[in-house]
Structure formats: structure tokens, C-alpha cells
Steps between C-alpha positions, in 0.01 A plus 500: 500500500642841446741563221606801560914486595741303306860409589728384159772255608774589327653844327646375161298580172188247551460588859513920419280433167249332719490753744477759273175303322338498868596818563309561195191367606448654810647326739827620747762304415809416753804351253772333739797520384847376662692820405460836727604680190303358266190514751616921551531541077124343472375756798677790341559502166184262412763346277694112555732570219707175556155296355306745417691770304320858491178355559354699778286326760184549655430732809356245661803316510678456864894321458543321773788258666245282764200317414204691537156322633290562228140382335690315221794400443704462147840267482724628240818380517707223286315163557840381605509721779085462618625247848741726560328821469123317689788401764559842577139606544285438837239249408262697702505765233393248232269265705132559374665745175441441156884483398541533091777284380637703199848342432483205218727258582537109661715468810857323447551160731078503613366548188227689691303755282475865690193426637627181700787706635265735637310241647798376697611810601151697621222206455286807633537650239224501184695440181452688160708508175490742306652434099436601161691684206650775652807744524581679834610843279100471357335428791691758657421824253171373454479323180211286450554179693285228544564184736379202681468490871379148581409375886269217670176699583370687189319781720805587648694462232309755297459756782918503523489544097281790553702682734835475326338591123533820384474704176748275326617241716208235489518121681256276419423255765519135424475183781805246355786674712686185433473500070579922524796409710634208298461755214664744590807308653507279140469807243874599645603206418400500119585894477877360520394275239385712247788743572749247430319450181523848411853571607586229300334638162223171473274730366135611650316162325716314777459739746111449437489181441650468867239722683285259374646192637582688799127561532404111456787377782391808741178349481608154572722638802165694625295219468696253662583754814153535564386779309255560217629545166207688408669769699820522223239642260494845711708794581734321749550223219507575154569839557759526722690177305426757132652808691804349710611270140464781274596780651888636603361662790472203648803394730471158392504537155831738515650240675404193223595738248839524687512122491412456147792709380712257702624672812523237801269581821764574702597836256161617465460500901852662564410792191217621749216330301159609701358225695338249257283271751461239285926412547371379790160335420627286195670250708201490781231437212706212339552343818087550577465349119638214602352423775172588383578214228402800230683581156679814516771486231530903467539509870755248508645646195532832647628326818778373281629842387523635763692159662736520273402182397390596144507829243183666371585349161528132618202536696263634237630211247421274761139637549421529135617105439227401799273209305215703351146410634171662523510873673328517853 
């Protein structure tokens, strides 16, 4: 199959940084964006300031407003907006495509990972996701960058890899699309966590303390979805979980840390906080916990905050009163 076009779904900071790492490696890249003056800044200036800043974009980057048919095809827009966005598109132009999934989130009222949206929307279509510890200004300027692109058939799977690596943007190609996906939609959810814990001063032994139970219930979560927990040990896993709780560059975490100082959801949204997808995901993934019968208690925790229902304080009292037993 050639692999020699690419069309990025999706202009905001992912989407451009994506394009710009394809762009990279050879390939000409057609970023669709729903602006025409956003699409005529990227053709002009080489620039998408509103995402982007001054970070000036490949040559071999073409803005446009309509889907383009293209060897692959790259979804980056909010996982709340995937249906909508696959909705929009012809099916025709995905049927027989690898499409990489590269938004982390689950779907509010389906509780459908990305991959199962796809699936409904263009069951042509040949489904990749793409995760792992990454930041969109990095990828973008060319930082070193290394990711997991899991999908069913390995030889496929490691040709796509191939032709989307370059100098410093590197995906590794794995075969548990459903434990890289899990992953990535869960780590949002604990980077809210260990914000909170940091905006409320609870000091980095708590905040590490978390990542590591945050590690063990991810890997319950993965395991009973499907996936193989053996996957969590990797880039999409434990590294993007180390870099999204750790780091203020992360969306997420700005948004916990907004929590933990006390301000209520509904002020953080209205000061212009940048979209934090795991808002959304918390109270998907506590509603999959419980049907899955599995122990989640930061997810639900987490869920709790955000409800209203309980402050960061109450909730980590709560969690460090749980009966102690053996660690798993």
C-alpha cells in the first residue's frame, strides 16, 4: 500500500504538530482545517499562531477546508468531537485507509473508545491509535519524540510506523490497539489527579505515591477491557501516565492543579482553561468501572471532584483510610 499522502483531521495544536512530524518525514501532508483563514495563515505564513505560536511549518504543508483523498489518514480532533467530525467525512475516503486515532479520550453516553466510534462511522476503514508521552509544541519543532502506534496486523502496522518516523519523531509499533487506547484515555484522568494534589500543596511523596496506584488500577481497567497489561510497561503506558502527571504542560494537570487550589469546574471552564480531555473522560471511565465490576477508587475519586460531590481534601482522606492489604 502506498504511503505517500496524508490528510490530518483537524487544525488545532495536535492535528498541526502531527502534520508537521509527517511533513518531516517525507511525506505531503494535507491538514483540514474548518477555518479559511487559518487554512490561508498555514499556506502563507507557514505559521498557525492561534496553536502553534511562531513555530513555522513545513513546506510540505497544504491548509486545507475539504477532506482530501489521501494514502493515510490522521484524526486529530477532541475525542468528544470524533462522531461528529467522521460524520462529516465521505466513508469512501476512509474505506480500505489506515485511519490513526490520535485523540485520548472515552466517548460520553456510549462509552465507546475512539476506535469503536470509527468503526460505526466508516467500518471500511482500518483503525490505528497512535499514543505515548508527548507534547504537540515538541513534536512540532522537532524535539525528540518517541510513541506507540499500535494496530491488528503487525506488518502493516510497522510499514505505517516507518513512513511517519523521522529524525526525531519515532512510533514504535505495537498490536494491543485496545490497552494503548484505554491508556491513553485513563492517564487524563489521573493527570487531574495529581494536579489536584499539587495545587493543593500534598507534596510530591503523594503525588508519587498516586502515579503508582494510578499505574496498578490502569492496569486493572486494561485488563478487564480486553487489553494486555503487559502493554502499560511501554511508551504509551508508563510513559505517557510519568509525563501527563508530572508535568504542567500537560492540560490535564493545569486543570487538577486548578481544582486542588479549590476553584469549582464551572470557573476554571469560564477563565478559558485549555481543553483538558480528561473533564470529560472521568465520568465515562467510572461508569465503565462499574460495569466492568473493577476497583477504580482514584477514578471515582476524581469523578467526585469534579461532581461536586466531594473536595480534593475529603477525597484523599478517604483514599488513604482504604483497609490496607497486600499491593498488586
Amino acid at each position: 500500500m502506498r504511503h505517500e499522502t496524508v490528510s490530518v483531521i483537524g487544525g488545532g495544536a495536535w492535528g498541526t504538530a502531527l502534520a508537521q512530524a509527517a511533513a518531516i518525514a517525507g511525506r505531503e501532508v494535507f491538514l483540514v482545517v474548518r477555518d479559511a483563514a487559518q487554512a490561508d495563515e498555514i499556506n502563507t505564513r507557514r505559521t498557525n499562531a492561534r496553536y502553534l505560536g511562531n513555530q513555522l511549518l513545513h513546506a510540505a504543508i497544504a491548509a486545507t477546508s475539504e477532506a482530501i483523498d489521501a494514502d493515510i489518514v490522521i484524526l486529530a480532533v477532541p475525542a468528544q468531537s470524533s462522531r461528529a467530525a467522521l460524520k462529516a467525512l465521505d466513508p469512501a475516503l476512509l474505506a480500505g485507509k489506515p485511519v490513526i486515532l490520535s485523540a485520548k479520550g472515552l466517548e460520553t453516553g456510549t462509552l465507546d473508545r475512539q476506535s469503536d466510534i470509527l468503526s460505526d462511522m466508516a467500518p471500511g476503514a482500518v483503525p490505528y491509535v497512535l499514543s505515548g508521552p508527548s507534547f504537540a509544541a515538541d513534536v512540532a519543532a522537532g524535539r525528540p519524540t518517541a510513541v506507540t502506534l499500535a494496530g491488528d496486523d503487525a506488518e502493516a502496522t510497522s510499514l505505517l510506523a516507518a513512513a511517519l518516523a523521522g529524525p526525531s519523531f519515532r512510533p514504535y509499533a505495537a498490536d494491543d490497539r485496545i490497552g494503548v487506547e484505554i491508556a491513553g484515555a485513563l492517564k487524563n484522568v489521573y493527570a487531574l489527579a495529581c494536579g489536584a494534589v499539587e495545587g493543593a500543596g500534598l507534596g510530591a511523596s503523594a503525588r508519587s505515591a498516586l502515579i503508582a496506584r494510578a499505574f496498578a488500577e490502569m492496569s486493572r481497567m486494561v485488563s478487564a477491557m480486553g487489553g494486555s497489561a503487559s502493554t502499560l510497561t511501554g511508551l504509551a503506558g508508563l510513559g505517557d501516565l510519568t509525563l501527563t502527571c508530572t508535568s504542567p504542560q500537560s492540560r490535564n494537570y493545569q486543570f487538577g492543579m486548578a481544582l486542588g487550589r479549590g476553584e469549582p469546574v464551572e470557573v476554571i471552564l469560564a477563565s478559558g482553561a485549555k481543553l483538558a480531555e480528561g473533564v470529560a473522560t472521568a465520568p465515562v471511565a467510572d461508569a465503565l468501572a462499574r460495569d466492568l465490576d473493577v476497583d477504580a477508587p482514584l477514578i471515582a475519586a476524581v469523578q467526585a471532584v469534579l461532581s461536586g460531590q466531594a473536595n480534593i481534601a475529603s477525597v484523599v482522606a478517604g483514599l488513604m483510610a482504604r483497609p490496607l492489604k497486600r499491593e498488586d
